[in-house]
VOGU-3710 file (C-alpha; in Angstrom, 3 decimals, decimal comma):
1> xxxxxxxxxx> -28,289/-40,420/30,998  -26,239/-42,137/33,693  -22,444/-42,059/32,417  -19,913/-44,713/33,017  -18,479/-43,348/35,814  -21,756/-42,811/38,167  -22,764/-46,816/37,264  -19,120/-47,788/38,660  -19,384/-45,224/41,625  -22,861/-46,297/42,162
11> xxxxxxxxxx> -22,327/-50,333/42,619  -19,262/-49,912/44,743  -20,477/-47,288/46,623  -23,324/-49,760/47,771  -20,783/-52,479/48,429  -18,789/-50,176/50,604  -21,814/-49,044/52,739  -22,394/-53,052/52,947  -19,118/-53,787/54,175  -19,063/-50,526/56,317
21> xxxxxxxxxx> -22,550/-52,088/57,906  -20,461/-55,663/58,429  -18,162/-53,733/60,411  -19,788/-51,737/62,403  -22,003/-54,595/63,229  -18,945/-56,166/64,059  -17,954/-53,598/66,621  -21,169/-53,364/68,178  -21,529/-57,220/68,618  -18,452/-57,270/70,285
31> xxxxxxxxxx> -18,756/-53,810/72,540  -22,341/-55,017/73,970  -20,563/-58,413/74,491  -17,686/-56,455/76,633  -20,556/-55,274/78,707  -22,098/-58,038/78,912  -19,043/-59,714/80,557  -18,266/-57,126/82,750  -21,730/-56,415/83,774  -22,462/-59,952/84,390
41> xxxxxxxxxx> -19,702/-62,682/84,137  -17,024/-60,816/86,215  -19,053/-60,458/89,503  -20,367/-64,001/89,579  -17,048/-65,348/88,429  -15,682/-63,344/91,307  -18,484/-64,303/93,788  -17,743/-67,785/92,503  -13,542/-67,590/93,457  -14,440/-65,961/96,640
51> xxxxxxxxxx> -16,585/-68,677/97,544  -14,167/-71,461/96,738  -11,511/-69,386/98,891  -13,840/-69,822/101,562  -14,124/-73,213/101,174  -10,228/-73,816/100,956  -10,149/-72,152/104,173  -12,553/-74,455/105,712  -10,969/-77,563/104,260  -7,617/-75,944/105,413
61> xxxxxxxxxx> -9,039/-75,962/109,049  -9,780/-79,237/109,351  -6,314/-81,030/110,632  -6,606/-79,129/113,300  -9,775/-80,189/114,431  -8,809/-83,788/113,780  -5,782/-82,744/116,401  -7,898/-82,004/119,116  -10,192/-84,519/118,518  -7,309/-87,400/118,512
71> xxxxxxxxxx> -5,999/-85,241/121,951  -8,745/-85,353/123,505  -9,356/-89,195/122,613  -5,786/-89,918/123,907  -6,400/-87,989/126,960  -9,714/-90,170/127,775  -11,235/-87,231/127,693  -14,634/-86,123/125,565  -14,628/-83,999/122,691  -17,214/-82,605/120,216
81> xxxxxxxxxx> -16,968/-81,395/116,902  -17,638/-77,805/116,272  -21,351/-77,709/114,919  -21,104/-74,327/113,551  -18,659/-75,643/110,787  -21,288/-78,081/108,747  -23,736/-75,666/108,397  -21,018/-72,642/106,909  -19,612/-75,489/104,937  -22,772/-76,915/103,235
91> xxxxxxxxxx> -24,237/-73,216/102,856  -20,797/-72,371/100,901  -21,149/-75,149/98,667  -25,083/-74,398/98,199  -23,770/-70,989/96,670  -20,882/-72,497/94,575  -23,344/-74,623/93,396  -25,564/-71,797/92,485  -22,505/-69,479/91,323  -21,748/-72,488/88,885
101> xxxxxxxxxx> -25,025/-72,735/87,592  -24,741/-69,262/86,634  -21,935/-69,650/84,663  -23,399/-72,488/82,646  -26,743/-70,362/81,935  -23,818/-67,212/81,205  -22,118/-69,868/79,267  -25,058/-70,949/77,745  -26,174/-67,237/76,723  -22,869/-66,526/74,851
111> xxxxxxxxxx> -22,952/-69,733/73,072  -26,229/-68,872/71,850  -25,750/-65,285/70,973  -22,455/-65,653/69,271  -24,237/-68,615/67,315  -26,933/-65,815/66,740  -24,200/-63,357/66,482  -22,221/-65,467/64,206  -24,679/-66,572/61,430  -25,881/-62,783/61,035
121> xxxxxxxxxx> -21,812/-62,362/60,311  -22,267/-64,876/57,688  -24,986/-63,575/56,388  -23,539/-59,961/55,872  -20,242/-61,947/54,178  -22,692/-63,975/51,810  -24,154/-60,849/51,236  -21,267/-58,882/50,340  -20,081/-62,068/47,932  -23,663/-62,206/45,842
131> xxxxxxxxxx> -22,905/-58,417/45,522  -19,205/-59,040/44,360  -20,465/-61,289/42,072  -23,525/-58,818/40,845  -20,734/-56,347/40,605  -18,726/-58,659/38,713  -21,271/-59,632/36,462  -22,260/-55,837/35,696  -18,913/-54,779/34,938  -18,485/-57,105/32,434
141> xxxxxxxxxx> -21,462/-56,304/31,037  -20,657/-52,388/31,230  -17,337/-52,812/30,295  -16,288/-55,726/28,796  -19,283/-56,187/26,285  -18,672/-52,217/25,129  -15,180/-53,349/24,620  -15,987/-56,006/22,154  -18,122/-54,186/20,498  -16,067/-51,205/19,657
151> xxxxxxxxxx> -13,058/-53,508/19,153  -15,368/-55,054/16,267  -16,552/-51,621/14,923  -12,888/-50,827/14,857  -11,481/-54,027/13,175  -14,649/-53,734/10,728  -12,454/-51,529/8,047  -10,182/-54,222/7,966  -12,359/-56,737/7,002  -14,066/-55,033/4,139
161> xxxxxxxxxx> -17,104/-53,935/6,116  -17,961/-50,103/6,084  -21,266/-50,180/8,451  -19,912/-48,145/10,897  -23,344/-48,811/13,283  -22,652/-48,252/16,734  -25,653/-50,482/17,987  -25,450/-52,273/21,167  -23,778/-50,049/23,061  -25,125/-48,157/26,330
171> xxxxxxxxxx> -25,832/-44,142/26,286  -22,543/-43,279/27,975  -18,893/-42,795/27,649  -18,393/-46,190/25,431  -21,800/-44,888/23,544  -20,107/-41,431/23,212  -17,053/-42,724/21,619  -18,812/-45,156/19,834  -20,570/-42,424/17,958  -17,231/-41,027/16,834
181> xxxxxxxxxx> -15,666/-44,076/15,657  -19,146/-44,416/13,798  -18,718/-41,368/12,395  -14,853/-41,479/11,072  -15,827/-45,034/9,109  -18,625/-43,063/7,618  -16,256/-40,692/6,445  -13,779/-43,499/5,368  -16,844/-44,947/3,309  -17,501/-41,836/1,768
191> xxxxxxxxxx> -14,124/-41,218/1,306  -13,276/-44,701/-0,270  -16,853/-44,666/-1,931  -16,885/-40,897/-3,154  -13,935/-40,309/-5,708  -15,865/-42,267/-8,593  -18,773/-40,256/-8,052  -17,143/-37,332/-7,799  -15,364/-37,336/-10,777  -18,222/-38,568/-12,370
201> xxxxxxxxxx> -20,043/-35,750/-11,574  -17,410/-33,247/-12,099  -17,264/-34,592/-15,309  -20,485/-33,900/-16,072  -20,295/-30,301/-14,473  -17,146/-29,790/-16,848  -19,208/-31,126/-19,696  -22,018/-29,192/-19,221  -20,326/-26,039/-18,364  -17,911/-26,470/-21,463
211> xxxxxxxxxx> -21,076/-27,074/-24,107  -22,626/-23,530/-23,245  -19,543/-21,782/-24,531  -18,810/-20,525/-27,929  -15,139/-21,396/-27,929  -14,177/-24,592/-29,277  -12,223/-26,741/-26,185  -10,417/-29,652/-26,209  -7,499/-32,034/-24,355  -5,618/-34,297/-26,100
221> xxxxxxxxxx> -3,187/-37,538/-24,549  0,543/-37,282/-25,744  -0,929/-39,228/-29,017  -2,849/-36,611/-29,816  -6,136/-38,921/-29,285  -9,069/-36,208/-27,784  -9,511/-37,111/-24,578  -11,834/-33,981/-23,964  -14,052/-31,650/-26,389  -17,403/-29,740/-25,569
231> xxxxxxxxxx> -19,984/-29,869/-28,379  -18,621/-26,950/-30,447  -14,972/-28,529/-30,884  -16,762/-31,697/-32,031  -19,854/-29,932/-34,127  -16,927/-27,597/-35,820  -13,810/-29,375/-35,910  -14,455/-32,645/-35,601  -12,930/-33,342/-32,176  -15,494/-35,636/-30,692
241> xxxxxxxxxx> -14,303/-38,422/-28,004  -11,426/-41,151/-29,661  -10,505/-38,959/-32,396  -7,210/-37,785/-33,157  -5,473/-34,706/-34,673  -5,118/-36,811/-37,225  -7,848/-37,464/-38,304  -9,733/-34,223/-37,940  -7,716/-33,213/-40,350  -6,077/-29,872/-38,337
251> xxxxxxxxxx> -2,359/-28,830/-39,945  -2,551/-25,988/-37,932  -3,182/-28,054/-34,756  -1,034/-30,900/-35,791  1,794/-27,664/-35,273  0,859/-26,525/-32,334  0,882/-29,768/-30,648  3,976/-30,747/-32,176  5,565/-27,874/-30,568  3,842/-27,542/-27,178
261> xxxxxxxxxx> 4,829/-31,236/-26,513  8,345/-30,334/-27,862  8,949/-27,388/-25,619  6,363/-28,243/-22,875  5,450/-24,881/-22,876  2,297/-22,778/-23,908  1,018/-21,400/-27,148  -0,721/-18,219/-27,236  -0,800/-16,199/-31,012  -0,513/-12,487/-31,450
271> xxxxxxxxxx> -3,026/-10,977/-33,757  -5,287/-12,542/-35,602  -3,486/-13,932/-38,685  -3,766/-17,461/-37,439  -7,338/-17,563/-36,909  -8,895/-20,719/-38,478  -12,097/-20,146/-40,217  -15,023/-22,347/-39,635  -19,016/-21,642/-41,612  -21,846/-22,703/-39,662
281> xxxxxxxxxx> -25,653/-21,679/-40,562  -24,348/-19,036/-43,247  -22,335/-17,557/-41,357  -17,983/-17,587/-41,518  -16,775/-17,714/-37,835  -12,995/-17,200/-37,122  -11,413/-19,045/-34,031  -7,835/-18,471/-32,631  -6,144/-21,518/-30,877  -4,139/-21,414/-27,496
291> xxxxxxxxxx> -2,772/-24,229/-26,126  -1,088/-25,014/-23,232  0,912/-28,486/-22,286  -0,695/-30,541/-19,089  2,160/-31,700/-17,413  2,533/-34,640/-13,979  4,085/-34,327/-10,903  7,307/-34,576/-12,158  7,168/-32,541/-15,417  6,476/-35,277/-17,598
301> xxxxxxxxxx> 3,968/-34,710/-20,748  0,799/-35,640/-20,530  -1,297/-33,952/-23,121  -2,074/-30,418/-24,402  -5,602/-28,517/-23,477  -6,413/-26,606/-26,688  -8,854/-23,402/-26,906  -10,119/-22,509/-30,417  -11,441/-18,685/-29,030  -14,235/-17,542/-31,071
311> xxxxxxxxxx> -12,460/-14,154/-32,582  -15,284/-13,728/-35,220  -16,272/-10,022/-33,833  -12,716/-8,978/-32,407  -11,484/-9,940/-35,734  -14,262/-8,044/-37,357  -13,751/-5,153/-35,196  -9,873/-5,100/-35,922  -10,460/-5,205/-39,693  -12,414/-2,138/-39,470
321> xxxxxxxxxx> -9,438/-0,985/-37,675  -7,013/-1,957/-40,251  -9,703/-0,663/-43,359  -9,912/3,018/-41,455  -6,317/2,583/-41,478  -5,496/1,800/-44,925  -8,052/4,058/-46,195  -6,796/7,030/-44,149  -3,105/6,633/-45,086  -4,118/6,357/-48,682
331> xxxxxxxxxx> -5,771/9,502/-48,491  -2,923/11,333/-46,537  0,054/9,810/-49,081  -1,324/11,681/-51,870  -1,110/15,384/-49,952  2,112/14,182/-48,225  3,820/13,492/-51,379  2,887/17,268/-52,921  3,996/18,305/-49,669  7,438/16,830/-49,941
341> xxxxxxxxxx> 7,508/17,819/-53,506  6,983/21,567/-52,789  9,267/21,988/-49,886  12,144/20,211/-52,065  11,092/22,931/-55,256  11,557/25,082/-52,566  14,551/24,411/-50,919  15,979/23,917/-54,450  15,459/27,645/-55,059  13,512/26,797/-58,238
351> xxxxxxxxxx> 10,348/29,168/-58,057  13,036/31,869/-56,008  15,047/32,366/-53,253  14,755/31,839/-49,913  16,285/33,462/-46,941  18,379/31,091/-43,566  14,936/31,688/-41,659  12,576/30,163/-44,319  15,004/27,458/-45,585  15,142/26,668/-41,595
361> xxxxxxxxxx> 11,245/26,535/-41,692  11,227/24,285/-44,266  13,639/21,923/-43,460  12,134/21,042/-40,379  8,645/20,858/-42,724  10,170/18,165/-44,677  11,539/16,341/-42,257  7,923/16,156/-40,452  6,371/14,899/-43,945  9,003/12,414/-44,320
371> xxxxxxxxxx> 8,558/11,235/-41,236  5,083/11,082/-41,739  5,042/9,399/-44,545  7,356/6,802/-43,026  4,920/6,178/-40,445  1,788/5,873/-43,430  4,441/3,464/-45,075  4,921/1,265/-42,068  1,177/1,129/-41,777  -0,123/0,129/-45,338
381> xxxxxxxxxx> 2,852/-2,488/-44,903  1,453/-3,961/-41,992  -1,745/-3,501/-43,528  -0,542/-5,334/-46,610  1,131/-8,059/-44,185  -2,295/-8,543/-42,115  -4,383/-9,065/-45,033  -2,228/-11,705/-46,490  -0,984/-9,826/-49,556  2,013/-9,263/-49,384
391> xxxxxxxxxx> 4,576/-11,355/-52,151  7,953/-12,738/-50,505  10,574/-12,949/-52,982  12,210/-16,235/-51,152  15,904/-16,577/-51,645  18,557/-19,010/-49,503  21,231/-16,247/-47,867  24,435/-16,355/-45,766  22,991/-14,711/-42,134  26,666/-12,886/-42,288
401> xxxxxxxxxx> 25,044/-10,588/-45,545  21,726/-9,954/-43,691  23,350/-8,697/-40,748  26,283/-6,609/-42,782  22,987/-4,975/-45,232  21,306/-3,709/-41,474  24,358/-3,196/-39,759  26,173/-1,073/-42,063  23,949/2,029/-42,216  23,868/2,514/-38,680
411> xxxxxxxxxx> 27,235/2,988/-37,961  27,943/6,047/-38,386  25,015/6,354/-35,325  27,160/4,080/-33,524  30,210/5,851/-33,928  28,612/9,150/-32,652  27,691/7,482/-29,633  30,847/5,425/-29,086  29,120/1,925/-29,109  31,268/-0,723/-28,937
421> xxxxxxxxxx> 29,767/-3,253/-31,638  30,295/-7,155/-30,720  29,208/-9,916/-33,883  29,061/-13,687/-32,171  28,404/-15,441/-35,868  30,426/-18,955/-36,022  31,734/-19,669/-39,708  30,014/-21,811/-41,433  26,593/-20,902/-40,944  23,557/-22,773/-42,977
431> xxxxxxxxxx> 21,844/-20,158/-45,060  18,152/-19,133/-44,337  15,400/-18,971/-47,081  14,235/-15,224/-46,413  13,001/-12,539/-48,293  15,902/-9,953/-48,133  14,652/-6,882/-47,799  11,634/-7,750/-45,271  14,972/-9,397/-43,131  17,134/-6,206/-43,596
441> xxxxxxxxxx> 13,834/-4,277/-42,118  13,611/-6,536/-38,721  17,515/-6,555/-38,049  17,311/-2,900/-39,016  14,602/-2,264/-36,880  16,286/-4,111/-33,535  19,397/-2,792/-34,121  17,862/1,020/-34,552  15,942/0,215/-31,267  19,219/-1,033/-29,599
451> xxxxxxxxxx> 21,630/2,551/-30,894  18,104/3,984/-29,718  18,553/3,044/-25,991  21,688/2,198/-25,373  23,965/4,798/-23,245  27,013/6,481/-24,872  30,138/3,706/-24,716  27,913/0,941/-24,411  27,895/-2,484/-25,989  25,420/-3,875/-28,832
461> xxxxxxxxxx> 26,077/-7,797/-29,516  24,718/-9,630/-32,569  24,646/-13,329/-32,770  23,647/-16,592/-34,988  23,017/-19,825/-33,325  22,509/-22,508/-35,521  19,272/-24,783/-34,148  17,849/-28,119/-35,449  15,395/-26,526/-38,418  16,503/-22,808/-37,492
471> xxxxxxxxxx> 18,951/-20,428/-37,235  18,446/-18,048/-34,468  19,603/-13,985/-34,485  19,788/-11,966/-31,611  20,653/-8,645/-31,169  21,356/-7,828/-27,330  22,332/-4,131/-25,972  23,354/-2,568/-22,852  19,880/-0,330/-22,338  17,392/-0,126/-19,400
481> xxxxxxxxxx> 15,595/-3,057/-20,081  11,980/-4,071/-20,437  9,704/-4,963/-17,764  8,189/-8,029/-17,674  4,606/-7,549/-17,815  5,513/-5,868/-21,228  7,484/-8,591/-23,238  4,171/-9,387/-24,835  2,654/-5,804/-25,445  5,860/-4,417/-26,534
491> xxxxxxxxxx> 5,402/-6,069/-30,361  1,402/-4,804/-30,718  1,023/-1,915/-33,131  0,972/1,101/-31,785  2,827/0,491/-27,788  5,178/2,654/-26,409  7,233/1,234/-23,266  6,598/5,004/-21,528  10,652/5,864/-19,893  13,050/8,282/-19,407
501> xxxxxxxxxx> 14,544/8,382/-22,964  13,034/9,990/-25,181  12,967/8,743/-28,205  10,687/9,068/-30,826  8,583/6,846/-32,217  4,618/5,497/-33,024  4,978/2,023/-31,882  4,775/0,124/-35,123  8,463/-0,709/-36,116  8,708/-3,733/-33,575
511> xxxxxxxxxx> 4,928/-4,976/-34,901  5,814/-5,092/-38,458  8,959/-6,707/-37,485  6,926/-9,453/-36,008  4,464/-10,185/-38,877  7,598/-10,318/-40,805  9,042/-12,727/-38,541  5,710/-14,768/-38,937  5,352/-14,584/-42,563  8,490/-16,526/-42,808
521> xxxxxxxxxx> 7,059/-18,997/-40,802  9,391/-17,629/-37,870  9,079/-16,322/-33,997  10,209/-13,517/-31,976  10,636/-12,388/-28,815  12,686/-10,600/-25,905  14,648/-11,610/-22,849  14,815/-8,227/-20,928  15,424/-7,388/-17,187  15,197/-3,772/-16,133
531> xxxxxxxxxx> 18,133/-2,382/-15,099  20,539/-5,130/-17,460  19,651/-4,304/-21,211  17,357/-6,565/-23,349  17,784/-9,160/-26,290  15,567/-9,076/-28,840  15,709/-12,871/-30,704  13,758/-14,260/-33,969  14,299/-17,077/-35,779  14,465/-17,934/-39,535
541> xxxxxx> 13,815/-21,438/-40,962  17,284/-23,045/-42,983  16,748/-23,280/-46,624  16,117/-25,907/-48,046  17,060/-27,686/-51,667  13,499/-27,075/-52,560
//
């Protein structure tokens, strides 16, 4: 392929070797006609002068002869001309004569040659102009005709068009770039042409991918209109394309929406007692809904993304749990309670006395069944709690009672400690519809867990804030704080944050207290930073006339 540059170097290469030929022809013309005059115009052009100086001479010698001859006349005497001089004169003019036709043939040689001489010269310069104007005509149509066309390729886009052919142009430089301004309004067209079909396909990618789960899935606009459901959301629930919340028929979803939009923040349940039930082919399947909001650019709401996860076997699987449960700690209450029975007929010195050793002995035996049998309490309660069966006696209460019937008993294991106590509870307060002694067992329960881990001479705050359908409690200490990755696990049955305290327990204290919390149609959680205590928070719903 010849490139750009070797077609330009090329054609004005050859019309500097033709006007490098014009000029050395030039020079040669006129060195061979130097030559030529001194080889053959100077000597007879000098022959020629010294033969007129001979003639002067003669004609200058002449008076003098007319002299004598006018003396000699005068004198009556005879003279006679010289005849030597005629001859001399008429031979000297013979050679002039000569001498000047030799110039005119010289004269007529040059006039001829630089004729000759002259029209080759001319022929060289037309030469050299048809090859200016070849040249001419060939860079245009190497450069200028390249030029158009790429500055139509380029003002294509602008126009609508999308071709993007690079046709016309040569297999050079301009072809080379011709090919890359090809190729970046084939990307534009793709570009412009591709984000339909794109999200058309990803669409039906998404789609497809979503029908093959179990899980039901679906997005809904800030209406709550379904924007997006795979086929179990809309075989189960309902939530096909264009339906609503509404309309479906979902309280439970209707909720959650209502509050994800509210708080723009995510919904995931603990446990399983808000698993929705669904029967398909027989069969009862339980699904647990998440949500989460979808938020813009700039935090605004757009919609919620809903996951109804299929629980069915986890649920099963944690039933079993809970029966094993249940049934062991029935079977352990009934040996538990003779236990306690004998150690206090015992202690009481009833069947006979003891000595310090064995009363020591069984002190520390009654203290492990009662403890034991606090720990089988907790767990047929949250067995009880789990399975739905457990009766609230609902009554509206001042929040300044609730936190005087779980603050009182502890302080006398305040007092050994020397923890300052702090109550934040603004007067009035709207009473809460609760069931009072499943309340006085959470606030009970936090503040235990906050005399638990807070340092001697520390500080242990309660607090009410009154919200727009709740009332919130908190109960905040001075303590070691909570990690973050465990704000979640902390309230399953069973977890222990493992540190440096030691303090006894089985983990289930802070899980009843959440089914509690839940029950009453309530939340719970904790704001805790290692190193600068924790609050543990729940809130109550405000009575109501009803």
């Amino acid at each position: 392929m010849t490139t750009f540059r070797q077609t330009l170097g090329l054609a004005y290469g050859t019309l500097m070797v033709l006007l490098l030929a014009v000029g050395g022809f030039g020079l040669w013309i006129n060195h061979r006609d130097e030559a030529f005059y001194n080889d053959q115009v100077v000597p007879i052009t000098q022959e020629t002068f010294s033969t007129a100086q001979m003639i002067a001479l003669l004609d200058q010698s002449r008076p003098t002869l007319d002299a004598q001859r006018d003396h000699a006349a005068g004198a009556g005497a005879r003279w006679e001309r010289p005849g030597a001089d005629m001859p001399a004169r008429n031979d000297l003019l013979a050679a002039l004569a000569l001498e000047q036709s030799k110039l005119a043939d010289l004269n007529r040689t040059v006039r001829e040659s630089a004729d000759y001489h002259g029209r080759i010269m001319l022929a060289g310069l037309g030469g050299g102009l048809a090859l200016s104007i070849v040249l001419l005509f060939l860079q245009s149509r190497l450069l200028l005709h390249p030029v158009r066309v790429l500055t139509q390729m380029v003002e294509a886009p602008a126009h609508g068009s999308l071709d993007g052919a690079a046709s016309g142009l040569p297999e050079d430089e301009f072809g080379a770039l011709g090919e890359k301004i090809s190729l970046l309004i084939t990307q534009l067209r793709d570009a412009r042409l591709e984000p339909s079909t794109r999200a058309r396909r990803a669409q039906q990618i998404t789609s497809a991918t979503l029908d093959t789960l179990d899980h039901a899935i679906a997005a809904f606009d800030p209406q709550s209109n379904v924007i997006l459901s795979n086929a179990s959301a809309g075989r189960l629930f309902g939530l096909t394309l264009g339906a609503t919340l509404h309309s479906a028929n979902l309280p439970v979803l209707t909720r959650i929406f209502a509050r994800v939009r509210q708080s723009k923040e995510g919904f995931h349940p603990e446990g399983f007692a808000g698993a929705i039930p669904r029967t398909e082919k027989g069969a009862v399947r339980f699904f647990l809904p998440h949500a989460a909001p979808i938020l813009g650019d700039a935090g605004e709401f757009l919609g919620t993304a809903v996951v109804l996860a299929d629980v069915t076997e986890l649920r099963r699987l944690d039933e079993a749990k809970n029966d094993l449960i249940s049934t062991v700690s029935h079977e352990l209450k009934t040996p538990l309670t003779s236990i306690q029975m004998a150690c206090h007929l015992l202690l009481d010195e009833t069947i006979g006395p003891i000595t310090g050793r064995q009363r020591e002995l069984l002190d520390a035996s009654c203290e492990d069944a009662t403890r034991l049998t606090h720990i089988i309490d907790n767990l047929l309660d949250m067995n009880r709690i789990q399975e739905g069966s457990t009766t609230l006696h609902l009554a509206p209460l001042a929040p300044s009672i609730l936190i005087a019937d779980a603050l009182n008993p502890l302080r006398p294991a305040m007092a050994d400690k020397s923890l300052i106590v702090q109550l934040d509870i603004p007067d009035p307060l709207p009473a809460v519809a609760v069931d009072r002694g499943r309340i006085r067992y959470v606030l009970a329960n936090l503040l235990s867990n906050a005399v638990k881990y807070t340092p001697a001479s520390g500080t242990i705050t309660l607090a009410v804030v009154a919200e727009e359908a709740m009332l919130r409690f908190s109960v905040r200490d001075t303590g070691p704080g909570i990690a973050a990755p465990h704000h979640q696990q902390i309230f399953e049955k069973f977890f222990r944050v493992v540190d440096s305290s030691g303090a006894a327990g089985v983990g289930l204290g802070l899980a009843i207290a959440r089914e509690l919390v839940l029950v009453h149609q309530g939340d719970i959680g904790v704001i805790s930073t290692p190193g600068q205590g924790s609050e543990f928070w729940f809130t109550l719903p405000r009575a109501t006339a009803s």
